[in-house]
C-alpha positions in Angstrom: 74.2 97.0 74.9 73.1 96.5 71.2 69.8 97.1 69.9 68.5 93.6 68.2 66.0 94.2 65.8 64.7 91.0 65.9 62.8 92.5 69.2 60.3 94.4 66.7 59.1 91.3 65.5 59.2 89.3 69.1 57.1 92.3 70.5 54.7 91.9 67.8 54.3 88.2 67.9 53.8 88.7 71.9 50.4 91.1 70.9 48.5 88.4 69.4 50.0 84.8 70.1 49.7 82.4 73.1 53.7 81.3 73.3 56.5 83.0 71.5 60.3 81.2 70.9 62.9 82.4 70.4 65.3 79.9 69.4 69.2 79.9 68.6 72.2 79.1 69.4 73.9 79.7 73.1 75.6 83.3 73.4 73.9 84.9 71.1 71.9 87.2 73.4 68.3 85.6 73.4 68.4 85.6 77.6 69.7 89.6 77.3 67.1 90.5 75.2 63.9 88.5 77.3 65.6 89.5 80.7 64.9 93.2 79.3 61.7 92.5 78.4 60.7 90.5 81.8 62.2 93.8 83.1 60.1 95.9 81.6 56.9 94.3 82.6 58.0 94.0 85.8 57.6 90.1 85.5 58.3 86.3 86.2 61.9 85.5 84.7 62.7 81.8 85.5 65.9 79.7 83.7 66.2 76.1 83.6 70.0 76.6 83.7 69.2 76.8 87.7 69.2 73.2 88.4 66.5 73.6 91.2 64.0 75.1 88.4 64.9 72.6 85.9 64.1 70.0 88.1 60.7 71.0 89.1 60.1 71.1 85.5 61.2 68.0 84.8 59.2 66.4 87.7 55.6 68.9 87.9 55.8 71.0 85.0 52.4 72.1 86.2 53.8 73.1 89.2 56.5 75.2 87.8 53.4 76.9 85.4 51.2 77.1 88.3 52.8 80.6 89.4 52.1 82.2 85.7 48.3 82.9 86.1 48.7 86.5 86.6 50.7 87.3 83.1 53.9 87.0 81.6 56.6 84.4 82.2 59.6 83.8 80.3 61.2 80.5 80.7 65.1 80.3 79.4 66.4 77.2 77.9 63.4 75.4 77.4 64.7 72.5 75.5 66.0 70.8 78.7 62.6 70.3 80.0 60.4 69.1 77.1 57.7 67.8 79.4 57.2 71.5 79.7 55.3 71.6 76.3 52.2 69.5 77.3 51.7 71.3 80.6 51.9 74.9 78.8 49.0 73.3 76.4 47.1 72.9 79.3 47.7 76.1 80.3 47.5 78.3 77.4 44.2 76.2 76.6 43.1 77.1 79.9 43.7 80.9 79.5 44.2 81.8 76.1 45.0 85.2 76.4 48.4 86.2 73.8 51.6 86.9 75.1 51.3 84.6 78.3 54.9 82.5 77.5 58.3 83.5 76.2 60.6 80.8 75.8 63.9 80.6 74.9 65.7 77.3 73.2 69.5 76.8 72.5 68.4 73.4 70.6 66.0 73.4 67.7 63.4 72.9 69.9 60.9 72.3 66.9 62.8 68.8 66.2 60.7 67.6 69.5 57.7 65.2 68.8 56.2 66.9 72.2 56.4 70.8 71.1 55.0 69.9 67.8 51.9 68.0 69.4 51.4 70.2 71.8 51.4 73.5 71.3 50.9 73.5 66.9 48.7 76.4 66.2 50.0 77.8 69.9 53.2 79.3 69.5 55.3 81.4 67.1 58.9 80.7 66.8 61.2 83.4 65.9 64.7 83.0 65.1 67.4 84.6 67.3 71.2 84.5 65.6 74.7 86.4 66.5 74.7 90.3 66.3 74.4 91.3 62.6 76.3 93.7 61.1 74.3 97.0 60.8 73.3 95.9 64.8 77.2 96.8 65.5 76.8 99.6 63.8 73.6 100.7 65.3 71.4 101.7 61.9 69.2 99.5 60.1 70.0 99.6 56.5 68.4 96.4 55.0 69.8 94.6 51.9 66.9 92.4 52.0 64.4 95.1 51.3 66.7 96.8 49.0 66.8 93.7 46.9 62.6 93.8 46.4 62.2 97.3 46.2 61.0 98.6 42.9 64.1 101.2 43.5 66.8 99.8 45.8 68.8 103.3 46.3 72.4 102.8 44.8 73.4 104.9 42.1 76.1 104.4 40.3 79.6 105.9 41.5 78.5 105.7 45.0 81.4 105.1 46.7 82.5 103.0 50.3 85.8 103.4 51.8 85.6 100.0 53.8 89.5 98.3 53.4 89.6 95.1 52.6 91.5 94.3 56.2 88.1 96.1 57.8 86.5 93.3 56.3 88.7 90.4 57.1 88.6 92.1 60.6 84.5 91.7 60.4 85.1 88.1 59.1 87.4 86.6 62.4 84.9 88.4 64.9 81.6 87.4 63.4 78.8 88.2 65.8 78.5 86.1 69.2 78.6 89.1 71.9 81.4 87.8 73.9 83.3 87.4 70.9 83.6 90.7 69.4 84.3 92.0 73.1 87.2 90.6 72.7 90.1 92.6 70.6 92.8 90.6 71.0 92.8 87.5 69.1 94.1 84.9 71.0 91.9 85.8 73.8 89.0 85.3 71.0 90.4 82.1 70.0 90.0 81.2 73.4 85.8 82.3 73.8 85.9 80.3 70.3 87.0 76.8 71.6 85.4 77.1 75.2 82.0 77.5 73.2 82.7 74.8 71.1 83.6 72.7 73.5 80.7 73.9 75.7 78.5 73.0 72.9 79.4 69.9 72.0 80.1 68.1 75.5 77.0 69.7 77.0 74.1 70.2 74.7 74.4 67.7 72.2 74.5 64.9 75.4 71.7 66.6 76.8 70.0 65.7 73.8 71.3 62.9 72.2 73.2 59.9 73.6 75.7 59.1 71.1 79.1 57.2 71.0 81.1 59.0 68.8 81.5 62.2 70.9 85.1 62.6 70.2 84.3 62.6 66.2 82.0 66.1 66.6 85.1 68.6 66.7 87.2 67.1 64.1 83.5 66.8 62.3 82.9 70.4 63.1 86.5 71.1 61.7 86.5 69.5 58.6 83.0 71.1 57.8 84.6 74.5 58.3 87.1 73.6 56.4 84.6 73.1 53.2 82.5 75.8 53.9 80.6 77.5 51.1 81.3 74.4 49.2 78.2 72.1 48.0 77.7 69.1 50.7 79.2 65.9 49.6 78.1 63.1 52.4 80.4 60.8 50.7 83.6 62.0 50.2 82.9 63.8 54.0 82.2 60.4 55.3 85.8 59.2 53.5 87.8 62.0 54.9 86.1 62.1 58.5 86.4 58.0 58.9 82.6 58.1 59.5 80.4 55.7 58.6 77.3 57.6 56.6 74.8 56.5 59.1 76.7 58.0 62.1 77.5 61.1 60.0 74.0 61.5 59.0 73.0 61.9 62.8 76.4 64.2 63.7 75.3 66.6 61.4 71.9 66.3 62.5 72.9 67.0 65.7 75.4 69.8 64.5 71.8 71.7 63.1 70.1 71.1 66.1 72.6 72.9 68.2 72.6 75.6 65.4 76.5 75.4 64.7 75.9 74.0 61.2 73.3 76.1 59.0 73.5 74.7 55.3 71.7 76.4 52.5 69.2 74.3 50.4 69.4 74.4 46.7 66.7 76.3 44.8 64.3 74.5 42.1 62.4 75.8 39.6 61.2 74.1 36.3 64.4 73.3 35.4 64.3 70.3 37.0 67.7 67.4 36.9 69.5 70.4 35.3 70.1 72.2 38.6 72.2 70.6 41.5 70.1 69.8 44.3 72.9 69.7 47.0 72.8 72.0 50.0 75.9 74.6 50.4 77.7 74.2 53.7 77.5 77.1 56.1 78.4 77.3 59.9 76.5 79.7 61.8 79.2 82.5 62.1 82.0 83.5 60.1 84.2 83.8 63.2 83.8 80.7 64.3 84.0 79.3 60.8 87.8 81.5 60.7 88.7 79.8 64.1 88.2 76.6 63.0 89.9 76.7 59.8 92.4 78.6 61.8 92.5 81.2 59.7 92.1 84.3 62.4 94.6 86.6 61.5 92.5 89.7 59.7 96.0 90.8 57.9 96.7 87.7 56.6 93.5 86.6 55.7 93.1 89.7 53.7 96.2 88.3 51.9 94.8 84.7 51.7 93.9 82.7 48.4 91.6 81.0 50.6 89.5 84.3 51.4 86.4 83.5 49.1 84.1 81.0 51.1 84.9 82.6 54.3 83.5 85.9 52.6 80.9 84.1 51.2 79.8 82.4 54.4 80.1 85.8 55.7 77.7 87.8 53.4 75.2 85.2 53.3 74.9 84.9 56.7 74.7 88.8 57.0 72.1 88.7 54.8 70.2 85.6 56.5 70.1 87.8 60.0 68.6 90.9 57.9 65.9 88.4 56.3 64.8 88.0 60.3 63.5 91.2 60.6 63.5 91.7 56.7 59.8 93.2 55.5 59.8 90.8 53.2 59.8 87.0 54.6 62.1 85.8 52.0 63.2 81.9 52.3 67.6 81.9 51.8 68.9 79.3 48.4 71.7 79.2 46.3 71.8 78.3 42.9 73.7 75.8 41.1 73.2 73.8 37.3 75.2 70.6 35.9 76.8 73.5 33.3 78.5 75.4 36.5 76.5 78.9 36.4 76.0 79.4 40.3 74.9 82.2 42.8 75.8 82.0 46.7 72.5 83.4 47.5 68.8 83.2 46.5 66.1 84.9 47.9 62.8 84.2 47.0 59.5 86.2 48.8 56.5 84.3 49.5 54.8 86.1 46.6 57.6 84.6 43.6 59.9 87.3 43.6 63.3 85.9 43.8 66.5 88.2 44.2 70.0 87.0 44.2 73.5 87.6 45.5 76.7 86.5 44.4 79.8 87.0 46.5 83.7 87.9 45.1 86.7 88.6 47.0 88.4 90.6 44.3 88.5 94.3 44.3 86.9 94.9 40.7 84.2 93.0 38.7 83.5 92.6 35.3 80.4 91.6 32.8 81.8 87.7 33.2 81.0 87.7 37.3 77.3 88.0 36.0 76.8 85.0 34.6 75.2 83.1 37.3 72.8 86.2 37.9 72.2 86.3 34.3 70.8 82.3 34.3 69.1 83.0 37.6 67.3 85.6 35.7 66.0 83.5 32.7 65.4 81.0 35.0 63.2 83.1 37.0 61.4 85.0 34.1 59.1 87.9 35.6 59.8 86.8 39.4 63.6 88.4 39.1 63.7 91.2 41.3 67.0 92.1 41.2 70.3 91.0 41.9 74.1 92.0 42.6 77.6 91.0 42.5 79.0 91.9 46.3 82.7 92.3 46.0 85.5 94.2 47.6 85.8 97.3 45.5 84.5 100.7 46.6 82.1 101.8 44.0 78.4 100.8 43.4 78.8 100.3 39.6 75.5 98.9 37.6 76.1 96.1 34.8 72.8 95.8 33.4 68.8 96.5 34.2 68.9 95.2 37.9 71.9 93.9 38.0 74.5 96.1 40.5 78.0 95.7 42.0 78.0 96.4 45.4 80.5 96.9 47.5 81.2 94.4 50.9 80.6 97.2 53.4 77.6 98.3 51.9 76.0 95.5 51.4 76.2 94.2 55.2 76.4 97.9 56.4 79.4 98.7 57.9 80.1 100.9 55.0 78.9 104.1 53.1 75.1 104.6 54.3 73.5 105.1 51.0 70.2 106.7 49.8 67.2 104.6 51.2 68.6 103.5 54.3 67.3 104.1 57.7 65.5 102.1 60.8 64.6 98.5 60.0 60.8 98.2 58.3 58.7 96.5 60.5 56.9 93.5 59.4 
């Protein structure tokens, strides 16, 4: 069993607020990790999956809560009951003691009119995504904090021995438990389109009624064939055969469910002359690869069309670190009408912005720093420091803050470098 580090941060929010979520997609691990804790406590585990518990809280929520007086109760898949929220209001209000409720959601749960009414100023949500790198590796080197620290540890000539196969072979697995279990990949292109499937004939009816059911996986397809590319809602809408109002409310429904996780554009000052457009991401690089069918590590280590699954790959990495990250930083990318882009923008809630741009080629030169150099301008004092992640094997620096980095280091399946060690708490 892997450690998730994301429990550091649940445990905490358990110490001091009423109801905790912790909300992601299906198979990531979220009813692993609160079975352990009910476990540990020696407490009440209930899932709505049972369909006797789910209908008691559909029918007397109250009912269902009345048995949670002495302590802690986790409830698992709490979006299929959302007449649970105003009952655990009533409750919570009742006894306001912290760490009462531990919910689970495999829908964005926050989307609901109900959770937002009742329980605002209640409950803390806490993301839950696929196993990260560094968690398969079982150390908790931190690119995030890295990136903010006055001295993020690389020095050049550092070097990582991580092939670029490795990689490709990190790509096709991505994180989803069952899914790295699985070696051999036909049997992991099987988990792959049973979860999809799962997914989208399941939860999105449970919480939409929609017509065009059939248009979600050729939807889901076509978005992983464009991933890492800017979101065009026209020319998808063209190539899908979707009208924009029905596409608008797919992919809607795609983020709900957490398949599709796209990356808002970053604004500064600069105003109309940066591209406002989010970047298309899916929520794992494996499932992305399936999709696009593109699953073969060999070959896609071979492929032209390596790039945005790499991309998609790091900055997802990078977005599970942020989770348990000491520094809360909110995940951009950068873009202006002239073309200087950067995959990845972090910025900290005190300014600080740090950014990461993504190449599949084995060596870099002073040209791949372009975008990083305009980010830099753009952000004046606020730059923290950014760096080119590639798939060469030395740290080389280009400039004051400005680094190379190799892939494996920088989502740490690599060298360990100076620095790194258990993940900071918050």
């Amino acid at each position: 069993m892997y450690r998730r580090y994301i429990r550091q941060n649940l445990e905490a929010a358990l110490a001091d607020t009423r109801v905790v979520l912790l909300n992601g997609a299906r198979q990531t691990g979220k009813s692993t990790l609160v079975q352990e804790l009910a476990n540990e406590r020696d407490d009440r585990y209930l899932t709505l999956d049972d369909p006797t518990t789910l209908a008691l809280a559909r029918s007397d929520p109250s009912a269902l809560l009345s048995g949670s007086s002495g302590g802690f109760t986790v409830i698992d898949e709490v979006q299929l009951a959302p007449a649970l929220f105003p009952a655990l209001k009533r409750e919570v209000d009742r006894d306001p003691r912290p760490g009462r409720f531990l919910l689970t959601g495999s829908a964005n749960v926050t989307l609901l009119p109900t959770l937002a009414e009742s329980l605002a100023g209640r409950i803390e949500v806490l993301p839950m995504q696929p196993l990260a790198q560094v968690e398969l590796a079982g150390h908790g080197d931190n690119l995030v904090d890295r990136l903010f620290a006055a001295d993020p540890g690389w020095t050049t000539g550092d070097r990582d021995d991580t092939e670029r196969v490795a990689i490709c072979r990190r790509i096709v697995a991505g994180g989803f438990p069952e899914a790295v279990a699985r070696d051999e990949p036909a049997r992991r292109d099987a988990w792959f389109r049973s979860y999809v499937a799962t997914i989208l004939q399941r939860d999105v009816r449970e919480i939409a009624n929609i017509d065009g059911l059939a248009d979600l996986p050729r939807l889901l397809a076509l978005l992983a064939a464009r991933t890492a590319t800017l979101m065009n809602a026209s020319e998808i809408s063209r190539s899908a055969a979707i009208a924009q109002t029905s596409l608008r409310r797919y992919l809607a429904l795609l983020e709900a469910t957490f398949l599709l996780r796209p990356l808002p554009a970053w604004a500064t000052n600069l105003g109309k002359r940066l591209v406002r457009a989010s970047k298309l991401h899916l929520i794992d690089s494996g499932l992305a690869a399936h999709l696009r069918g593109q699953s073969d590590p060999e070959a896609l280590a071979l492929s032209v069309n390596l790039g945005p699954l790499l991309e998609s790959f790091v900055v997802q990495e990078v977005r599970k670190q942020v989770s348990w990250s000491r520094h809360a930083a909110t995940p951009y990318h950068f873009r202006t009408a002239a073309g200087a882009e950067v995959d990845l923008v972090l910025e900290a809630p005190d300014g600080r912005v740090a950014g990461v741009e993504v190449k599949s080629s084995s060596s870099v030169d002073q040209a791949d720093f372009r975008g990083l150099r305009v980010l830099a301008e753009a952000a004046g004092g606020n730059f923290a420091t950014g760096v080119v992640v590639y798939l060469g094997e030395q740290v080389l620096q280009f400039g004051e803050r400005l680094w190379a980095v190799p892939a494996g280091v920088a989502v740490g399946v690599g060298a360990r470098l100076a620095g790194s060690g258990s993940p900071a708490r918050s």
